[in-house]
C-alpha positions in Angstrom: 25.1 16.8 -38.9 22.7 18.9 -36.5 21.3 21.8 -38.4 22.3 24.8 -35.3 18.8 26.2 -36.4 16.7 23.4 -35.4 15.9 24.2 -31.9 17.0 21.4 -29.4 14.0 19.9 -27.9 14.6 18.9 -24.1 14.0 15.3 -22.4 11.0 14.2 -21.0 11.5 14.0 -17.2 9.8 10.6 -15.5 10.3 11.2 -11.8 8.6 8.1 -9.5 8.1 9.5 -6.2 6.8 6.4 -4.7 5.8 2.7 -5.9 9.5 2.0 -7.5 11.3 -0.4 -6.1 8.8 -1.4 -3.3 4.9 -2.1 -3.5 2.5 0.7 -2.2 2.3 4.3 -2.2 2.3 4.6 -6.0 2.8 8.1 -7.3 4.0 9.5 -10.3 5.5 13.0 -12.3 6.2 13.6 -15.7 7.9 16.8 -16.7 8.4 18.4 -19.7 9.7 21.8 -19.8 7.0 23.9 -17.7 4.2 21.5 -17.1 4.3 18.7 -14.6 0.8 15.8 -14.8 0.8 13.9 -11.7 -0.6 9.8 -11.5 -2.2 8.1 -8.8 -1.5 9.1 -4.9 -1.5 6.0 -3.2 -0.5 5.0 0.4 1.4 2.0 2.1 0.9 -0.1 5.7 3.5 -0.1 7.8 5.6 -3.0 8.9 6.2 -5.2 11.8 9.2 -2.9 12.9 7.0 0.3 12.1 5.5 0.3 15.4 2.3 2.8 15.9 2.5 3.9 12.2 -1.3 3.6 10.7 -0.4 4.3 7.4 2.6 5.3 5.0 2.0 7.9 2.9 4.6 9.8 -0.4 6.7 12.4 0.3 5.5 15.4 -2.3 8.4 17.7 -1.5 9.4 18.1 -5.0 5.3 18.9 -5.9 5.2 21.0 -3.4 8.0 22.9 -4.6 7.3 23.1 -8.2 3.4 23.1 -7.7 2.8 26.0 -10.2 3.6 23.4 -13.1 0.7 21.3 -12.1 -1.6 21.3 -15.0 -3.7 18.0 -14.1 -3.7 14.6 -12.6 -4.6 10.6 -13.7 -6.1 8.1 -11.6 -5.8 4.7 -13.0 -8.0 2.8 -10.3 -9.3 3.1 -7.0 -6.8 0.9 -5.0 -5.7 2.6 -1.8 -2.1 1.8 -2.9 -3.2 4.0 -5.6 -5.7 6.7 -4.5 -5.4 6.7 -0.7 -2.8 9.0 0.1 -4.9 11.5 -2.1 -6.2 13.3 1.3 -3.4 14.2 2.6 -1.8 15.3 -0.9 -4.5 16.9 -2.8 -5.5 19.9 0.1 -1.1 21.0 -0.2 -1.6 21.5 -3.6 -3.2 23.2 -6.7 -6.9 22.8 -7.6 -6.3 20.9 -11.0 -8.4 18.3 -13.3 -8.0 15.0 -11.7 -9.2 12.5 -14.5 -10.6 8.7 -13.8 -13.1 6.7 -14.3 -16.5 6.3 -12.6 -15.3 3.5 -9.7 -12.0 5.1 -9.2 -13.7 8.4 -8.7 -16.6 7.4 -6.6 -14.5 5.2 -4.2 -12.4 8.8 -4.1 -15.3 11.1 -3.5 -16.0 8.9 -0.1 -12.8 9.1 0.8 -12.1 12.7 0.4 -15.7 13.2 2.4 -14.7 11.0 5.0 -11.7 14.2 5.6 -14.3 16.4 5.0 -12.8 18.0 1.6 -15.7 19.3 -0.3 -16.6 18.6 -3.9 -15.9 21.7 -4.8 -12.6 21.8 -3.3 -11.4 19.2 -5.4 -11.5 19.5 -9.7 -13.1 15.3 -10.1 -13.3 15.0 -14.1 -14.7 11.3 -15.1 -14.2 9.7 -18.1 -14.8 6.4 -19.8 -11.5 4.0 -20.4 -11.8 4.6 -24.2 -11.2 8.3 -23.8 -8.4 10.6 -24.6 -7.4 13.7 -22.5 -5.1 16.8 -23.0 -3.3 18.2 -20.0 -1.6 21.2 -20.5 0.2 21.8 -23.7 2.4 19.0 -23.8 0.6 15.6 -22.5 -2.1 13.9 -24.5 -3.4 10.5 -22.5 -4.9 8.2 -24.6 -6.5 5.9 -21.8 -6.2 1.9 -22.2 -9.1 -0.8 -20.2 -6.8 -3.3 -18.2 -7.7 -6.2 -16.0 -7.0 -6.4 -12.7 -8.9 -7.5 -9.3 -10.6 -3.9 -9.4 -13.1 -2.4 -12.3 -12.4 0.3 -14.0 -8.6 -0.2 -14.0 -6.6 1.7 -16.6 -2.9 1.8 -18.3 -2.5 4.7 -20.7 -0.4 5.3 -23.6 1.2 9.4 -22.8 2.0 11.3 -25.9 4.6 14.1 -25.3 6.8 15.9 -27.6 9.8 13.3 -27.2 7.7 10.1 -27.9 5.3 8.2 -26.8 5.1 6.3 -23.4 3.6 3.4 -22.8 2.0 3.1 -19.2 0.3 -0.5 -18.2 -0.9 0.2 -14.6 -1.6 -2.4 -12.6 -3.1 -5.2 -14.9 -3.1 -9.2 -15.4 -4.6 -10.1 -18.9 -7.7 -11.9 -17.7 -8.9 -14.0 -20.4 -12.1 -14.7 -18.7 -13.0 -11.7 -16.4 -16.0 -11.8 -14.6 -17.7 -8.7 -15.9 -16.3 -9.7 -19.4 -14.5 -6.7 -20.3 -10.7 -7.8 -21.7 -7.6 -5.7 -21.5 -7.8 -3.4 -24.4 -4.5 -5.2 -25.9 -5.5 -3.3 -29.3 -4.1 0.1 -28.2 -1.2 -1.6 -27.0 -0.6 -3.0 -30.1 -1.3 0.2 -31.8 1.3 2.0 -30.3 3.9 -0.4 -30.6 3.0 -0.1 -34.3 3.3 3.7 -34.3 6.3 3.7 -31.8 6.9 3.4 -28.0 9.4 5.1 -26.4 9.4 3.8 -23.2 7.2 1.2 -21.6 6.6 1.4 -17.7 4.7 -2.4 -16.7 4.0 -3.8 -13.8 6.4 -5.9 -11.9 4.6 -7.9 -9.2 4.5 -10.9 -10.4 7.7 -11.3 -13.0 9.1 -13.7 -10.8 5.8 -15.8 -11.8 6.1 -18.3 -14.3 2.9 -18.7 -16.7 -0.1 -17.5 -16.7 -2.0 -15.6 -13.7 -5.2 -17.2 -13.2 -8.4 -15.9 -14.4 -11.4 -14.9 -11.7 -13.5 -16.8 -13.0 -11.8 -20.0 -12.0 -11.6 -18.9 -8.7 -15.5 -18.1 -8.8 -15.8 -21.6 -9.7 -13.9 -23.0 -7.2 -15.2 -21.2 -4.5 -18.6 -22.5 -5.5 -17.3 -25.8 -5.0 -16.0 -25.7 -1.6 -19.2 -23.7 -0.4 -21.1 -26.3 -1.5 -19.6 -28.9 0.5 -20.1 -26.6 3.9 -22.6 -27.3 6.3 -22.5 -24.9 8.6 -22.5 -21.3 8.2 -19.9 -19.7 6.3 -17.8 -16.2 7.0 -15.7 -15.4 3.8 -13.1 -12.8 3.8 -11.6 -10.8 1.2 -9.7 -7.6 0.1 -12.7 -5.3 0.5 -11.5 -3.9 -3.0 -12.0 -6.9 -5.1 -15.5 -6.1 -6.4 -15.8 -9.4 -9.4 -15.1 -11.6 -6.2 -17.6 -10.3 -4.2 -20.1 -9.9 -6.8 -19.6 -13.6 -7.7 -19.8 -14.3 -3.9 -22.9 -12.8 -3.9 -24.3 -14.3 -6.5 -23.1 -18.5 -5.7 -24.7 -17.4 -2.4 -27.8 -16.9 -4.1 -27.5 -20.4 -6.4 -26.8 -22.1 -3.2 -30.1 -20.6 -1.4 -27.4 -18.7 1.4 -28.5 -14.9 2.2 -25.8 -12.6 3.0 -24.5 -10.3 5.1 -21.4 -7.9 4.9 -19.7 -6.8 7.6 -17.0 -4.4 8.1 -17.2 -0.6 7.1 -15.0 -0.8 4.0 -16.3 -3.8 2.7 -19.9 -2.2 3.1 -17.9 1.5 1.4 -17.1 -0.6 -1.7 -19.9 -2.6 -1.8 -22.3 0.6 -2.4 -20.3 2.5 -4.5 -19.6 0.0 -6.9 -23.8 -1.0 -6.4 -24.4 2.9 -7.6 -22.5 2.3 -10.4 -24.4 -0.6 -11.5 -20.7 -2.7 -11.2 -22.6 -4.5 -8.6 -26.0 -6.4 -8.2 -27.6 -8.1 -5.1 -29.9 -11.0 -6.3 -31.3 -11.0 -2.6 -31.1 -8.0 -0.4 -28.2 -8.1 2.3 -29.1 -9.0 5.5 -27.9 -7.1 8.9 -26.0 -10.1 11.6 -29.8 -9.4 13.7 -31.9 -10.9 10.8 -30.7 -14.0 10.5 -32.4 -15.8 13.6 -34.9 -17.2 11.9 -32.5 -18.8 9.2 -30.7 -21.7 9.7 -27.2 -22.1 9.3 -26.7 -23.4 5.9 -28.6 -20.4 4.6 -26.1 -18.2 5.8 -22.9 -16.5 4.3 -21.1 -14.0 5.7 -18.8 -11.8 3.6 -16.4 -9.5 6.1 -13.3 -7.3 6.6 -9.8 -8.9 8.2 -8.1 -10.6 5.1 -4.4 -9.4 6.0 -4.9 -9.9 10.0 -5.9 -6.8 11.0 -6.8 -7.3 15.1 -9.7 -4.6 14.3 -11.5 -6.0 11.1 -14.0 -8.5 11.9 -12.1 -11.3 11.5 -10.1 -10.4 13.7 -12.9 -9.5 16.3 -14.3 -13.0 15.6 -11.1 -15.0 15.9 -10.7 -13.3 19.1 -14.5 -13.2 20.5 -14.7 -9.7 21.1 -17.4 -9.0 18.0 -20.3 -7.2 19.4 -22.6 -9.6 17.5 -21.4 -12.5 16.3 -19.5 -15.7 17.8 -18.0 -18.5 15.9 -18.6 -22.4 17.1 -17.7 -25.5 15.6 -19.6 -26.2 12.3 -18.6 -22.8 11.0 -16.1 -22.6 7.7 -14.3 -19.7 7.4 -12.5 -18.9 4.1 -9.8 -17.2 3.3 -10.0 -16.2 -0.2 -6.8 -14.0 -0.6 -3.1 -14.3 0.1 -1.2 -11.6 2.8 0.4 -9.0 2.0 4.4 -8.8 2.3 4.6 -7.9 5.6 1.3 -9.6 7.3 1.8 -13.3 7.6 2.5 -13.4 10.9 -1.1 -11.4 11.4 -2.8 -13.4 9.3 -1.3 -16.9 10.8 -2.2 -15.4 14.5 -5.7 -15.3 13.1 -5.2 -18.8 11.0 -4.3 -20.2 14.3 -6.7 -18.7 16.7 -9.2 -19.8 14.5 -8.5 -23.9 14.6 -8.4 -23.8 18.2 -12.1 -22.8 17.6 -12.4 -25.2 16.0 -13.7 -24.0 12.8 -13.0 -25.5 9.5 -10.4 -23.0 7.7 -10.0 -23.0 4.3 -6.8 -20.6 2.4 -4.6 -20.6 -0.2 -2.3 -22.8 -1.1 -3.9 -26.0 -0.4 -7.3 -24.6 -1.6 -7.3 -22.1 -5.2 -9.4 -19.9 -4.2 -7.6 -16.6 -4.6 -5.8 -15.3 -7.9 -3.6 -12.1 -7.9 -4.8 -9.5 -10.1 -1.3 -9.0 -11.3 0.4 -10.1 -14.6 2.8 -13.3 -14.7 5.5 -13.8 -16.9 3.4 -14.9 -20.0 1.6 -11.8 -19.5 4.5 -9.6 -19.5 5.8 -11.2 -22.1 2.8 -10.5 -24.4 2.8 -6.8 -23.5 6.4 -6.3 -24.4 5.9 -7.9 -27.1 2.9 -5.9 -28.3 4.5 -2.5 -27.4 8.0 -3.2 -28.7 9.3 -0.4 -26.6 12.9 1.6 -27.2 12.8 1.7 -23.4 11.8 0.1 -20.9 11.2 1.1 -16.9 9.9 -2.5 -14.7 8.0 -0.6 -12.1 5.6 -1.9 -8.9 7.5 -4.0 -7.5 10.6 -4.6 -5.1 14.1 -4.5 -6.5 14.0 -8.4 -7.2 10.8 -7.8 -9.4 12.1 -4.7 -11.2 15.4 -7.1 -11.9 13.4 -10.3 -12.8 11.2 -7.9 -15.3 14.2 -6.7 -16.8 15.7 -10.2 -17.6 12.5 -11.5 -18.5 12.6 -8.5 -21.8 16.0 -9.4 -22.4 14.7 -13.2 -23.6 12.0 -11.9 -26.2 13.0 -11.6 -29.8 12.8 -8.0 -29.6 14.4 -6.8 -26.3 14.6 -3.4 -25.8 17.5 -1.5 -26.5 18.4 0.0 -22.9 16.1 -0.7 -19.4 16.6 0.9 -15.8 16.1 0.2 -12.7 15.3 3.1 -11.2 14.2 3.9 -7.6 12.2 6.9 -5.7 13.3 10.1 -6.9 14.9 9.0 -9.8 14.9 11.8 -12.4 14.9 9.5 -15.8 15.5 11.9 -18.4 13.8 10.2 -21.7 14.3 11.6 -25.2 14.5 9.9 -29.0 18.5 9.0 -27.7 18.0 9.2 -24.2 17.3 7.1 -21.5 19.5 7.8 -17.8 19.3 9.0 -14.8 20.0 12.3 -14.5 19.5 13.6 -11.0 17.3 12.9 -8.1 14.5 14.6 -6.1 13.6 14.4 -2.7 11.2 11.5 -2.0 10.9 8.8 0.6 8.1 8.1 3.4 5.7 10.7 5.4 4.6 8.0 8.5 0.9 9.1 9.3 0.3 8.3 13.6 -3.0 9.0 15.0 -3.5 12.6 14.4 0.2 13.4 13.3 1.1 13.7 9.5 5.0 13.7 9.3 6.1 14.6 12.6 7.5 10.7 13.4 10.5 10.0 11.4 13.1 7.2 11.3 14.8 8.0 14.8 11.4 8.1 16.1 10.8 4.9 15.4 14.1 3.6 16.2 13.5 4.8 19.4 10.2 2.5 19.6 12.1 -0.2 18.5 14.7 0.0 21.1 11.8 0.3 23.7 10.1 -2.9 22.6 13.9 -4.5 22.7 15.3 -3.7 25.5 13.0 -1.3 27.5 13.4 1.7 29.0 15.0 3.5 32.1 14.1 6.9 33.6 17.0 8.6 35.5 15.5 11.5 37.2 18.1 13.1 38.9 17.1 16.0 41.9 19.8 18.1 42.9 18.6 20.7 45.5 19.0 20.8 48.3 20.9 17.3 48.3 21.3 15.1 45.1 18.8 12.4 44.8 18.2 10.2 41.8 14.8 8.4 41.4 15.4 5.1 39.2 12.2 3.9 37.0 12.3 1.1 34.4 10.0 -0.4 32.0 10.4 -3.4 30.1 14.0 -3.9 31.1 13.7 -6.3 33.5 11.6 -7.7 35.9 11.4 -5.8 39.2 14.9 -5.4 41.2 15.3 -3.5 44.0 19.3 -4.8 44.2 19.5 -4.1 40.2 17.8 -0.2 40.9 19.8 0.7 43.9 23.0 -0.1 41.8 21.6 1.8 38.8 21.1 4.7 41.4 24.0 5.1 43.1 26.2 5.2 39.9 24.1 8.2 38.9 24.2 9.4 42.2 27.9 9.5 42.5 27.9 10.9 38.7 26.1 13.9 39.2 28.0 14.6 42.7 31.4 14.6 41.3 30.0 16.9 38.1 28.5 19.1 40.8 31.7 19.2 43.0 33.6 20.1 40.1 31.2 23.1 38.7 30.4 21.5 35.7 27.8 22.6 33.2 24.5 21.0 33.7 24.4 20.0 30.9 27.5 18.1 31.3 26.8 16.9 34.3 23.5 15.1 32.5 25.5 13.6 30.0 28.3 12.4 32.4 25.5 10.6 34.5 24.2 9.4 31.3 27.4 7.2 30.0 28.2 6.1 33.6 24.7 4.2 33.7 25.3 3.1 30.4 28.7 1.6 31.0 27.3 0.1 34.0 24.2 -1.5 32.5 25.9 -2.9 30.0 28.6 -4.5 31.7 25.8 -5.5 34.8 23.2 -6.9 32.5 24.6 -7.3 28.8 21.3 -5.0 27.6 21.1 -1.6 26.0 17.8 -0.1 27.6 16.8 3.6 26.0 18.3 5.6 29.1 16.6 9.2 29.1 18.3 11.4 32.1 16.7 14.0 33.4 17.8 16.9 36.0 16.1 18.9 38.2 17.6 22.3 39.8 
């Protein structure tokens, strides 16, 4: 029986305002009574249908609202799906401690400069990933080395009043990494040992069976098809993967090829992680202009434009418009990465263009030369296992991940007693008895277009996707001093003199009869409106965006 003295101590509150139930724009709250710590800002690329979108970035409505509860922030690495929304997010809030390590921090600092925020105008705090941190009264964040295709990648293990929360980040158990630091599995363990609440892991992979394989097999097989090129070799990546790189850079040197990197973020990484000392060059780079005197066997290039992007210099190259550099037969070009959900029709435009070169291309699957830095199922396995959580939370991933995760836990000899599947602005209220979903917060997508931060929503780009459908017609319809209607189309079908004289005179004949009988103008719009509708439709079987228009 409940002593009625013992004051009732209220549930932790896990809110995921982005990253659950999808991959990209990773952001997370924790609440607990007065005090809110925030992790990661990340962003997301837009799909096919997204037309004109750069990038996708959180909606922070609920930070925004409650932003006097701030009392710090985590950074667990310095992927953009992680850290690159934190522009646009950090100058809307508080100035508070932002903790992470020295990659995740100095990849942030460039990006923050690149906006021109000031160091001062942001509170960077670095620490190692053996340190612990208090934020606030009520969070104490123990954090926890993981592997993943990024140094300095953390999980953390929270401890709040209600329990203790287990947090893997993004992570694959590399038993071989190339800069031979292993996933600290021993704080894992540790926990479990003393208790876990709630475990929130990683879903990317948990449709994976096995074992994710380790970088340095890849390394190794890379090696092994550069050697066997004659020619000069362009190598793409994910600019972010800094042990693949760095073991680029260093086969090149074994195999007597000088490099050069091209493409701006490639180059951003490249030096920050070099400042750290997480990178070394063997040979200095070279620039695309000094390597006339080299012949082409001595050459490796390692460049931007893994996912397809027309812009990166893949891209440029596939398509001959680089400044610099042209592609001929005898060239390999490698592929050493797999797209993104979302870009494999870019990245098979590029594939394409790139045989009828007549280049040698070389990708994943018939070659294994990319690993994912996230966790199979084996992997999983051994983290749930080691944490033995009450709780459990699949997270990163789409709904078929989450779901996958959750079976997966349900197999080990320990399963956890209750999981969710929660989605964006979930409120999962957590306590030593507790695990639901108790309410729901605004959250959802800010689209970021050119210059524009939120000011294109979903009917905007319905609209674009009509328009790339079915085109558009203009009805611009003069009334003074005698009704005239000017009829212009694009992409709805070729030009048709018959087809726009039609399309005229039913508007024509609208806005006379509106105007005969006094109508509102607004009215009389809308009348000539669903005439040429009706008529287009039943004329051509298309639904064109109309957009009427009067002039008095």
């Amino acid at each position: 029986m409940t002593n009625p003295e013992t004051p009732t101590v209220p549930a932790l509150e896990v809110i995921p305002l982005g990253g659950m139930g999808e991959i990209g724009k990773n952001i997370f709250a924790y609440r607990y009574a007065d005090e809110i710590m925030v992790v990661d800002g990340g962003l997301a690329f837009p799909k096919a249908h997204q037309m004109g979108i750069d990038l996708i970035i959180p909606k922070i409505d609920y930070l925004l609202e409650h932003q006097h509860l701030i009392k710090g922030w985590i950074l667990t690495h310095g992927h953009e799906d992680h850290i690159g929304g934190l522009p646009y997010i950090f100058p809307r809030l508080p100035r508070v401690p932002v903790y992470g390590a020295p990659l995740t921090l100095g990849l942030v600092r460039e990006k923050l400069s690149e906006f021109g925020i000031k160091d001062g105008e942001v509170d960077l705090r670095e620490v190692q990933l053996t340190d612990s941190v208090q934020i606030g009264e009520h969070f104490k964040v123990d954090f926890v080395r993981m592997t993943h295709s990024i140094p300095d990648n953390a999980g953390y293990v929270l401890t709040t009043p209600v329990g203790r929360i287990v947090h893997t980040g993004d992570f694959k158990l590399d038993e071989q990494p190339s800069d031979g630091q292993l996933s600290d599995l021993g704080r894992i363990e540790q926990a479990g040992k003393d208790g876990v609440l709630l475990l929130i892991s990683d879903s990317t992979n948990a449709e994976r069976p096995g074992h994710t394989p380790s970088e340095t097999e890849i390394a190794k097989n890379l090696e092994d098809v550069i050697a066997n090129c004659k020619g000069r070799v362009f190598l793409t990546t994910f600019a972010s993967n800094v042990h693949r790189i760095q073991n680029v850079i260093k086969l090149a040197h074994r195999q007597s090829r000088r490099v050069v990197m091209e493409g701006r973020s490639m180059l951003k990484y490249a030096q920050v992680a070099q400042g750290l000392g997480l990178m070394e060059f063997p040979d200095p780079l070279l620039t695309s202009e000094e390597v006339g005197e080299l012949q082409d066997q001595q050459i490796l290039f390692v460049c931007t434009g893994s996912q397809g992007q027309p812009m990166a210099v893949l891209g440029r190259l596939a398509f001959g418009t680089h400044a610099k550099i042209a592609l001929r037969r005898g060239d390999t070009v490698i592929l050493s990465s797999n797209p993104i959900p979302g870009n494999e029709d870019a990245v098979n435009l590029i594939v394409n263009r790139l045989y009828e070169i007549g280049v040698d291309v070389i990708y994943p699957p018939a070659y294994r030369i990319h690993a994912s830095g996230h966790a199979s199922q084996e992997e999983l396995a051994t983290v749930l296992n080691l944490a033995r959580p009450k709780f459990f939370l699949p997270w990163h991933g789409e709904p078929r991940h989450q779901i996958n995760h959750a079976k997966l836990a349900q197999t080990l000899p320990r399963p956890p007693k209750r999981t969710l599947i929660a989605q964006n602005g979930d409120v999962v209220s957590v306590g030593p008895d507790e695990f639901r979903v108790s309410g729901t917060v605004t959250a959802g997508a800010m689209y970021v277009d050119g210059l524009g931060v939120g000011d294109v929503g979903d009917e905007v780009l319905l609209d674009r996707v009509n328009m790339s459908q079915e085109g558009i017609v203009i009805l611009n319809a003069v009334l003074h001093p005698t009704v005239h209607v000017e009829v212009v189309t694009r992409g709805f079908v070729r030009p048709n003199r018959d087809l726009d004289d039609q399309i005229r005179r039913v508007a024509q004949e609208a806005v006379e009869q509106g105007m005969r009988e006094k109508r509102r103008l607004e009215d009389v719009r809308d009348d000539m409106y669903g005439a040429v509708r009706r008529f287009v439709r039943k004329a051509t079987g298309r639904n064109p965006v109309l957009i009427p228009m009067l002039v008095d």
